[in-house]
CHARMM internal coordinates of N, CA and C (Angstrom, degrees):
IC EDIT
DIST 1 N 1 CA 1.4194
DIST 1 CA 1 C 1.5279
ANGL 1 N 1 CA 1 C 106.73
DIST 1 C 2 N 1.4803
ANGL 1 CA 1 C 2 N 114.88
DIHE 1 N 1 CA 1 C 2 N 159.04
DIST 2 N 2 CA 1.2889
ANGL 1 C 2 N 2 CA 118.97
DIHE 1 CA 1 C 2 N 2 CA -164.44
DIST 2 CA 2 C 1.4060
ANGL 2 N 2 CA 2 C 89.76
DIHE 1 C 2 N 2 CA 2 C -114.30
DIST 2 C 3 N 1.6465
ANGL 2 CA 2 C 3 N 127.62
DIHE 2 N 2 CA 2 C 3 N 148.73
DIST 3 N 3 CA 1.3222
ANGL 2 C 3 N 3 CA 126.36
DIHE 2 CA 2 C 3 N 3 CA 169.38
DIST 3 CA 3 C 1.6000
ANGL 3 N 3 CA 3 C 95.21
DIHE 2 C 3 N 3 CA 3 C -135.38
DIST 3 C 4 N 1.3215
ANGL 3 CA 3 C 4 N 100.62
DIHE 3 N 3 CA 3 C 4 N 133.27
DIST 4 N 4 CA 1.4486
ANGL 3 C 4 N 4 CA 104.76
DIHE 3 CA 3 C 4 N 4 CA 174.70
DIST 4 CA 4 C 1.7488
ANGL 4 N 4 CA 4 C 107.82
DIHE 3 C 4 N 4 CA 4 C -115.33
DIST 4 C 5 N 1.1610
ANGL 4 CA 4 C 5 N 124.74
DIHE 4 N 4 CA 4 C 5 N 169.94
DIST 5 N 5 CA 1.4746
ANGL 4 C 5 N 5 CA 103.52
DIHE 4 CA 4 C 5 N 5 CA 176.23
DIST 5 CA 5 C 1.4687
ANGL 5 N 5 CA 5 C 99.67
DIHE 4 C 5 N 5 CA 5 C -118.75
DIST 5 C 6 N 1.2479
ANGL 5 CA 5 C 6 N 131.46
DIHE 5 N 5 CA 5 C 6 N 179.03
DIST 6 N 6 CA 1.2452
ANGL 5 C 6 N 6 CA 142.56
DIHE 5 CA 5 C 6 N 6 CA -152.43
DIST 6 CA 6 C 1.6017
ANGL 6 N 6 CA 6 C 106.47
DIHE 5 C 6 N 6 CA 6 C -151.98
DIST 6 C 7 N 1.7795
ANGL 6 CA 6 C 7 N 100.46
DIHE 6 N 6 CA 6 C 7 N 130.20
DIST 7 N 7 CA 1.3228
ANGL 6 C 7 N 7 CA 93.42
DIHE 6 CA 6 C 7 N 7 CA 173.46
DIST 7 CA 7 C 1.3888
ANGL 7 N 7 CA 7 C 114.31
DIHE 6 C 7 N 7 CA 7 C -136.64
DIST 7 C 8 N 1.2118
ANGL 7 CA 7 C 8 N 117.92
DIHE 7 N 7 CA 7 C 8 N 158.14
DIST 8 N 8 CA 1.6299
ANGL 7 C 8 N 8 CA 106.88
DIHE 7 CA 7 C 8 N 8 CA -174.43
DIST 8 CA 8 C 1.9207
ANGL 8 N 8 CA 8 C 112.80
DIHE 7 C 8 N 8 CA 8 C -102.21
DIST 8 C 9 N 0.9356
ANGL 8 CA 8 C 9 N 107.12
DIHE 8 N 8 CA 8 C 9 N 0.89
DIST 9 N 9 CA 1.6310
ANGL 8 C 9 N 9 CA 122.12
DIHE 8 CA 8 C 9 N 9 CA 176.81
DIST 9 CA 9 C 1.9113
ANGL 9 N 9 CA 9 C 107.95
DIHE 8 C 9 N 9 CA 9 C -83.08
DIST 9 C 10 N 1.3238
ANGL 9 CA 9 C 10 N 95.79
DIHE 9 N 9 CA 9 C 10 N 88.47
DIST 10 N 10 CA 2.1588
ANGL 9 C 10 N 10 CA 93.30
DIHE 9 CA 9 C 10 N 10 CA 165.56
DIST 10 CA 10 C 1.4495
ANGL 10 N 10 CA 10 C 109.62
DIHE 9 C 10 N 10 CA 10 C -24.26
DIST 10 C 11 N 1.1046
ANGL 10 CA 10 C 11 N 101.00
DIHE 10 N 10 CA 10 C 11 N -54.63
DIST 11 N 11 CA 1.3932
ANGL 10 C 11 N 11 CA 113.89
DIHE 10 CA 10 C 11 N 11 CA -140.32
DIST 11 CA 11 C 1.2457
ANGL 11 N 11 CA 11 C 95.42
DIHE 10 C 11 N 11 CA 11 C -88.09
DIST 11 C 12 N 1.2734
ANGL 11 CA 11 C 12 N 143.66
DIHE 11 N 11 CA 11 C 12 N 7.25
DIST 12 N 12 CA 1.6111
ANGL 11 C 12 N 12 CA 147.11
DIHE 11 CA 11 C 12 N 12 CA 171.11
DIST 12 CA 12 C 1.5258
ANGL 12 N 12 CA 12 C 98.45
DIHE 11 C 12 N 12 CA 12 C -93.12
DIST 12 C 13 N 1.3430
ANGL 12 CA 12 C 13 N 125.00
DIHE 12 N 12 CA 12 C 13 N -39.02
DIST 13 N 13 CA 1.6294
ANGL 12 C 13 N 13 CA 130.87
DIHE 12 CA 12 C 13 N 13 CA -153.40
DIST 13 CA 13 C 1.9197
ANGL 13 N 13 CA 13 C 94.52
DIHE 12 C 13 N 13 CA 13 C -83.79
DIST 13 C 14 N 1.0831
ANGL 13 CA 13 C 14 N 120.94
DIHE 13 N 13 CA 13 C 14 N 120.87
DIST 14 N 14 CA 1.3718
ANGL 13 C 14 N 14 CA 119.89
DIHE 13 CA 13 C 14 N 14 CA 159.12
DIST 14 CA 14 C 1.4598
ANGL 14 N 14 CA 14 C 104.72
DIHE 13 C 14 N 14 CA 14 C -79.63
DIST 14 C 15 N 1.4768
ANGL 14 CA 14 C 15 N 132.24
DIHE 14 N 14 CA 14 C 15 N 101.53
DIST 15 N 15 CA 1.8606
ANGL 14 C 15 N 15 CA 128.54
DIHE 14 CA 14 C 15 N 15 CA 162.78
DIST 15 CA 15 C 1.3786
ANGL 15 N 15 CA 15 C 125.89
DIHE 14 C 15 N 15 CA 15 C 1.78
DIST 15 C 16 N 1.4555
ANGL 15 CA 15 C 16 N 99.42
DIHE 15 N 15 CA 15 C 16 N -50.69
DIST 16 N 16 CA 1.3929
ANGL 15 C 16 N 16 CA 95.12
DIHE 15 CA 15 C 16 N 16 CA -168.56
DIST 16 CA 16 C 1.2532
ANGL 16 N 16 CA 16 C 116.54
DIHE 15 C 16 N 16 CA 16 C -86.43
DIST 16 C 17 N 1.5042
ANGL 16 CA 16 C 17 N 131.84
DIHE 16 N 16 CA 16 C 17 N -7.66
DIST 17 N 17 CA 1.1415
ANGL 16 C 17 N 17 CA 146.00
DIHE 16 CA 16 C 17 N 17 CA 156.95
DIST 17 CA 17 C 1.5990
ANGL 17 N 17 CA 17 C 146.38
DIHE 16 C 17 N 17 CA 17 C -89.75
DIST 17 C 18 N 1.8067
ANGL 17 CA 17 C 18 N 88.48
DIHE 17 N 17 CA 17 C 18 N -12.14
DIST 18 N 18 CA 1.6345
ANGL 17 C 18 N 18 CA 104.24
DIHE 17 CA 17 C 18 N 18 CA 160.74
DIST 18 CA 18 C 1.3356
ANGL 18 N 18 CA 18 C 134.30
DIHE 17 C 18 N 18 CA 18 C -125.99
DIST 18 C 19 N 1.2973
ANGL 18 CA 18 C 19 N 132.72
DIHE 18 N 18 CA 18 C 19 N 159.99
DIST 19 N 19 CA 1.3584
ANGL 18 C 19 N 19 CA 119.40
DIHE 18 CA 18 C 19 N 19 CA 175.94
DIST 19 CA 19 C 1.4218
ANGL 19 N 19 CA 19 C 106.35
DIHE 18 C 19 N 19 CA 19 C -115.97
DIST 19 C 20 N 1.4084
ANGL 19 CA 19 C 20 N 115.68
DIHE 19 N 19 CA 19 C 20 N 155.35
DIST 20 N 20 CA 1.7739
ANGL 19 C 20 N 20 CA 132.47
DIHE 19 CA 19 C 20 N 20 CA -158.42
DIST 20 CA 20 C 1.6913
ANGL 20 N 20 CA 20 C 87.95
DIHE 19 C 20 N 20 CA 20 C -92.13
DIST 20 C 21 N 1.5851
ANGL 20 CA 20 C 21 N 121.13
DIHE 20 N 20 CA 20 C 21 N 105.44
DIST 21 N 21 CA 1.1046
ANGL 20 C 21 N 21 CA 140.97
DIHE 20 CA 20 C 21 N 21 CA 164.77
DIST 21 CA 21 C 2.1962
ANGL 21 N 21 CA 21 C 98.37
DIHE 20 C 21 N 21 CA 21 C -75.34
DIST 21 C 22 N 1.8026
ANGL 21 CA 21 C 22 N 108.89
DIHE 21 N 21 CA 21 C 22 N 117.09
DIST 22 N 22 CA 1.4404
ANGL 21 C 22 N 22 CA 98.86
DIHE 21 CA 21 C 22 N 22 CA 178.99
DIST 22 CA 22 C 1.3444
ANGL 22 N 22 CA 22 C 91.71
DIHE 21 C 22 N 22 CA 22 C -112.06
DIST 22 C 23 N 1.6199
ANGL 22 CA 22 C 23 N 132.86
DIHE 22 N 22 CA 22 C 23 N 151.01
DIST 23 N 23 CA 1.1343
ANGL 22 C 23 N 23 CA 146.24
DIHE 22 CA 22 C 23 N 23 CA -174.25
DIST 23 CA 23 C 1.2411
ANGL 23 N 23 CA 23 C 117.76
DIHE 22 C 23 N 23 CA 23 C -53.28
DIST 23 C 24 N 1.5382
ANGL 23 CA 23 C 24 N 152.97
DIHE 23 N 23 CA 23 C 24 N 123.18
DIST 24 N 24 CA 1.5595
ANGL 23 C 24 N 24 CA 146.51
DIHE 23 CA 23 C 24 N 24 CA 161.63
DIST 24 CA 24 C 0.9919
ANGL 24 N 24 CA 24 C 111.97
DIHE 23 C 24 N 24 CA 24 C -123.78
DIST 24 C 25 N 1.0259
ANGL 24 CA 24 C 25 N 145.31
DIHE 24 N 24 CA 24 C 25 N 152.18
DIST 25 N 25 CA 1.7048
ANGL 24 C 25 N 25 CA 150.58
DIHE 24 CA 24 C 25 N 25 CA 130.31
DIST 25 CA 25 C 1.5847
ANGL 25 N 25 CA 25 C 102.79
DIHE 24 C 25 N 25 CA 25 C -11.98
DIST 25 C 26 N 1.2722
ANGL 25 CA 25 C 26 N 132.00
DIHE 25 N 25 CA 25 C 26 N -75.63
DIST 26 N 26 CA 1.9379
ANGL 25 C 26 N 26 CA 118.70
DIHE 25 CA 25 C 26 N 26 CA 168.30
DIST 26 CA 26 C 1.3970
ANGL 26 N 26 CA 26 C 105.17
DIHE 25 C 26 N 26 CA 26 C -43.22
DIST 26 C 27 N 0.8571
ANGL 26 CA 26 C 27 N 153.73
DIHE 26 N 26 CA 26 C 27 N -47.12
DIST 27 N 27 CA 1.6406
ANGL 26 C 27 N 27 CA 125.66
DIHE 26 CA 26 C 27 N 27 CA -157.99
DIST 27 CA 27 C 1.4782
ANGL 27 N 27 CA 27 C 111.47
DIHE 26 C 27 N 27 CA 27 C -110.21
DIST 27 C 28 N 1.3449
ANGL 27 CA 27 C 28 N 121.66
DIHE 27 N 27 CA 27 C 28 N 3.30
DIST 28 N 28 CA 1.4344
ANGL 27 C 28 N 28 CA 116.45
DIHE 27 CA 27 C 28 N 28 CA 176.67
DIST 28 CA 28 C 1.3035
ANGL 28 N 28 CA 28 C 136.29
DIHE 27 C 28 N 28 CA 28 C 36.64
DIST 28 C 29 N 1.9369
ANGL 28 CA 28 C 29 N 99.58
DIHE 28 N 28 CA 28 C 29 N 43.16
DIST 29 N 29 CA 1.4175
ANGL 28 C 29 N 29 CA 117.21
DIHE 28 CA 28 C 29 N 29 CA 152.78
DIST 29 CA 29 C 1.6857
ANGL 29 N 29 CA 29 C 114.25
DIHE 28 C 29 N 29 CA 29 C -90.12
DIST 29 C 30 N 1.4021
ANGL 29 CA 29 C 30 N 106.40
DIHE 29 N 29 CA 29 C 30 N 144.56
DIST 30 N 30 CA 1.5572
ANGL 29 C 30 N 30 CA 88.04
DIHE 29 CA 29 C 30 N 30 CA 175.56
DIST 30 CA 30 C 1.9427
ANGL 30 N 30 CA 30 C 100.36
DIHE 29 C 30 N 30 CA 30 C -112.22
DIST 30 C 31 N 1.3800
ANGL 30 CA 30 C 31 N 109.80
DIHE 30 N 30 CA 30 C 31 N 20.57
DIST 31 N 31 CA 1.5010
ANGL 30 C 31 N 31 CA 85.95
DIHE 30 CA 30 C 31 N 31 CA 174.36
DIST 31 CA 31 C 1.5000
ANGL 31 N 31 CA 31 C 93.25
DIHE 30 C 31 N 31 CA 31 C -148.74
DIST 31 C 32 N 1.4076
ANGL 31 CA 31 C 32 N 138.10
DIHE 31 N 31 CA 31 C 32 N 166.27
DIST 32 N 32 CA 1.2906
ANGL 31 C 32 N 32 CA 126.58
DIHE 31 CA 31 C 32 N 32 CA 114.30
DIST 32 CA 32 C 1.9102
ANGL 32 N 32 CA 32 C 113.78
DIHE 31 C 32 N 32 CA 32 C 39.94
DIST 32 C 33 N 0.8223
ANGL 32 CA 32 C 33 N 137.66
DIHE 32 N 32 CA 32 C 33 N 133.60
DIST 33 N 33 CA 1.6618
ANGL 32 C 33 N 33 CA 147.99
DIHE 32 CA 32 C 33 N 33 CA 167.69
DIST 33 CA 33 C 1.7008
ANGL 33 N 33 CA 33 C 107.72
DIHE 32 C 33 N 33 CA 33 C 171.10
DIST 33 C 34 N 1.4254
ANGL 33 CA 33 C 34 N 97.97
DIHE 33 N 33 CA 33 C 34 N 163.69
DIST 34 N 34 CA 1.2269
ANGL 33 C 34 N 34 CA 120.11
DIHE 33 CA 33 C 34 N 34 CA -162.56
DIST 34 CA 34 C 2.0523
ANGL 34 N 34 CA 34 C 105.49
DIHE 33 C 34 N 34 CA 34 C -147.92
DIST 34 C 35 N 1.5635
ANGL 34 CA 34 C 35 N 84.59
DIHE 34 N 34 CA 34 C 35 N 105.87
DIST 35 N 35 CA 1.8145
ANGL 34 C 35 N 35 CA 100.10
DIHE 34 CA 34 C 35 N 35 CA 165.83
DIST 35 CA 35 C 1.5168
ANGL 35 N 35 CA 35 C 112.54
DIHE 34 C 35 N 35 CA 35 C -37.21
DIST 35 C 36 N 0.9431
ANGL 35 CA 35 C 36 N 136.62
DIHE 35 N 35 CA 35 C 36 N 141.47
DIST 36 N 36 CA 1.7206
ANGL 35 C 36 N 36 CA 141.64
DIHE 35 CA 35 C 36 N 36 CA 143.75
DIST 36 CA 36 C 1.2425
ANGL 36 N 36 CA 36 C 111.14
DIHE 35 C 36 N 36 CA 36 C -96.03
DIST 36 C 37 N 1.4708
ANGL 36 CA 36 C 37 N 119.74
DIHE 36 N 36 CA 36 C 37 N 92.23
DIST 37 N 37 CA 1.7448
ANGL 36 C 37 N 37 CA 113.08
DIHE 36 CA 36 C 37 N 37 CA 179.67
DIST 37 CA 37 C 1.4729
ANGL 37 N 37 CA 37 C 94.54
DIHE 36 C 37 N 37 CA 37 C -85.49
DIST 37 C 38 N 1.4582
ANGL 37 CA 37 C 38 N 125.95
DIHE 37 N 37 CA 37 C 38 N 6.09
DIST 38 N 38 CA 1.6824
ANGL 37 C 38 N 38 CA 101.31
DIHE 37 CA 37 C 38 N 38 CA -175.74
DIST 38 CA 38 C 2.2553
ANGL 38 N 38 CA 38 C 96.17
DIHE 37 C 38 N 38 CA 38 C -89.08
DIST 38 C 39 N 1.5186
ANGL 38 CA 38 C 39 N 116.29
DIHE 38 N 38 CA 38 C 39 N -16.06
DIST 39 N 39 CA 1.1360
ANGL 38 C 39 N 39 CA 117.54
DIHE 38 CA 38 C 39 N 39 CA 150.28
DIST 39 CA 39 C 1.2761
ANGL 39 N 39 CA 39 C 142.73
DIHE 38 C 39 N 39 CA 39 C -86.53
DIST 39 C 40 N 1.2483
ANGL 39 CA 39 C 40 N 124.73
DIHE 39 N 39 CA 39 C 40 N 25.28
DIST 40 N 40 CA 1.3861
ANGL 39 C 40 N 40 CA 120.64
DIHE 39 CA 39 C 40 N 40 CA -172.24
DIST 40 CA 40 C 1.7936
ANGL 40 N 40 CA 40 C 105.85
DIHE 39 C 40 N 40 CA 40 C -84.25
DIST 40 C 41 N 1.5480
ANGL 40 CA 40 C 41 N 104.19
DIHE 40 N 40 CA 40 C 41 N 142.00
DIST 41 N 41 CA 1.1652
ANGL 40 C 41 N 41 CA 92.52
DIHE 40 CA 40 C 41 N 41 CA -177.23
DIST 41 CA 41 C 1.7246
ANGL 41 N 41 CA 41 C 99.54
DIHE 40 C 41 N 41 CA 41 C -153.11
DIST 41 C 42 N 1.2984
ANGL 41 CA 41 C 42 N 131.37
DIHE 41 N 41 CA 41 C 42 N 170.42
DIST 42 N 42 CA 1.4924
ANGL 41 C 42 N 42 CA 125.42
DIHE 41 CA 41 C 42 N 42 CA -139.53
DIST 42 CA 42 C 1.5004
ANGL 42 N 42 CA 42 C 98.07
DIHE 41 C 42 N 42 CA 42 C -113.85
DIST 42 C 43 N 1.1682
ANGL 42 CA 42 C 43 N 135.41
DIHE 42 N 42 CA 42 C 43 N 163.47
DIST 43 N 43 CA 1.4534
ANGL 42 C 43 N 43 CA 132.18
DIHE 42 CA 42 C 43 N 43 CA 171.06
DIST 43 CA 43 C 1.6690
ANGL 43 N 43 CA 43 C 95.82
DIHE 42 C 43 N 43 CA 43 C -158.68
DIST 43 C 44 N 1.4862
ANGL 43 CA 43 C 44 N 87.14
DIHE 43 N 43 CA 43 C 44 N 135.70
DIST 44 N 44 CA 1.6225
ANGL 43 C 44 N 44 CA 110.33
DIHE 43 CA 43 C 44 N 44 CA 159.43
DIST 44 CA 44 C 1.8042
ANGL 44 N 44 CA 44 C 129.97
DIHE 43 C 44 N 44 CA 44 C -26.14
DIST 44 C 45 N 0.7873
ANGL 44 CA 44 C 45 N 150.14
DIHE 44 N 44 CA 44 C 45 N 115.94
DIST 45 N 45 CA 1.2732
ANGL 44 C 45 N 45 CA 149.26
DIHE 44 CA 44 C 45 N 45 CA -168.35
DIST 45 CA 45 C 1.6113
ANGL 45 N 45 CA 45 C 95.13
DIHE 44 C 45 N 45 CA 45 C -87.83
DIST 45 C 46 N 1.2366
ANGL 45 CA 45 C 46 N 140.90
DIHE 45 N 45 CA 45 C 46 N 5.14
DIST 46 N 46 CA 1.4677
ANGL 45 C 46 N 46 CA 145.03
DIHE 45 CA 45 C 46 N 46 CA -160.23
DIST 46 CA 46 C 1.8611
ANGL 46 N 46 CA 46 C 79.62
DIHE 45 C 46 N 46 CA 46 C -116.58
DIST 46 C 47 N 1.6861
ANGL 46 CA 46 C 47 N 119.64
DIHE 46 N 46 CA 46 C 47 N -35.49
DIST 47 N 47 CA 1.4815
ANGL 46 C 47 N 47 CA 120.28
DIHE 46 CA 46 C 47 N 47 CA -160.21
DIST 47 CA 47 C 1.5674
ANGL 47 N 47 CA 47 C 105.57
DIHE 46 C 47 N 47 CA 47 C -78.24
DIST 47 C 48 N 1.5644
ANGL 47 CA 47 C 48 N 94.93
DIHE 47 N 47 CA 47 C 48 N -21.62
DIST 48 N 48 CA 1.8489
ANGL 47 C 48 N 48 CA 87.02
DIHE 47 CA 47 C 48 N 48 CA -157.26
DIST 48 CA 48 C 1.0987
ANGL 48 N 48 CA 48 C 114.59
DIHE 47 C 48 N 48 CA 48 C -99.98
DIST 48 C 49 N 1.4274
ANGL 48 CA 48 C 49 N 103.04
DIHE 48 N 48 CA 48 C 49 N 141.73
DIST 49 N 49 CA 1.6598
ANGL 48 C 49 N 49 CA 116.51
DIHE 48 CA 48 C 49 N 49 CA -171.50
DIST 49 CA 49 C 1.6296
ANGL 49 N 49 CA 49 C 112.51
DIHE 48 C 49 N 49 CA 49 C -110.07
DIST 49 C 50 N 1.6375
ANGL 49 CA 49 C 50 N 110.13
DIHE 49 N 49 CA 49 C 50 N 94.56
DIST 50 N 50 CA 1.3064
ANGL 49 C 50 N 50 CA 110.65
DIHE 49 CA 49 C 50 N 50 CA 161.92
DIST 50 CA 50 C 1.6823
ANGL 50 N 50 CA 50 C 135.66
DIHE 49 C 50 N 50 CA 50 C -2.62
DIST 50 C 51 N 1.8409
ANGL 50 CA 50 C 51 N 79.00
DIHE 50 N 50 CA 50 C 51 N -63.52
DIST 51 N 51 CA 1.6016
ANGL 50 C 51 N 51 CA 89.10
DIHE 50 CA 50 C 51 N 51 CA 179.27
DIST 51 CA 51 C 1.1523
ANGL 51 N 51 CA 51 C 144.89
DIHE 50 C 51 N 51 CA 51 C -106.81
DIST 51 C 52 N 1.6808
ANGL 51 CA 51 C 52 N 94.14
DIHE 51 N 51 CA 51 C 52 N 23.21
DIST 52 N 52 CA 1.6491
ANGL 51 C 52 N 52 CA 122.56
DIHE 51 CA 51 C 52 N 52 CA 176.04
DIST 52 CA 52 C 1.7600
ANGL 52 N 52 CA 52 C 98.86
DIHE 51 C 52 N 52 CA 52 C -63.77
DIST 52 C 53 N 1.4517
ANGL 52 CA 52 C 53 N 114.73
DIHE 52 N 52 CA 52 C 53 N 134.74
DIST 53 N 53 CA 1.3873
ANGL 52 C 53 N 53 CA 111.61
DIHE 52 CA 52 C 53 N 53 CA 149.14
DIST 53 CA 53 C 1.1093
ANGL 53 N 53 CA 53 C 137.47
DIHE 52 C 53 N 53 CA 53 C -83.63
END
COOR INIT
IC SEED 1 N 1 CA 1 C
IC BUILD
């Protein structure tokens, strides 16, 4: 699985390295956010916990 992290600060995201996450009912942002593909990093599917908050 791929985990990217997410930030809600413009002004943290350099353009060329993030993409403009807009809020929907599927992705369960409620505002404004921004991808960091210069952090994306991979985790185990054996690691991830559904029902971690």
């Amino acid at each position: 699985m791929l985990v990217v992290p997410l930030i809600r600060d413009e002004g943290l995201a350099h353009r060329s390295f993030a993409e403009r996450i807009e809020p929907t009912a599927d992705n369960g942002a409620d505002t404004t956010c921004w991808a960091l593909a210069h952090h994306v990093t991979g985790v185990s599917l054996r690691r991830d916990n559904p029902h971690r908050i």
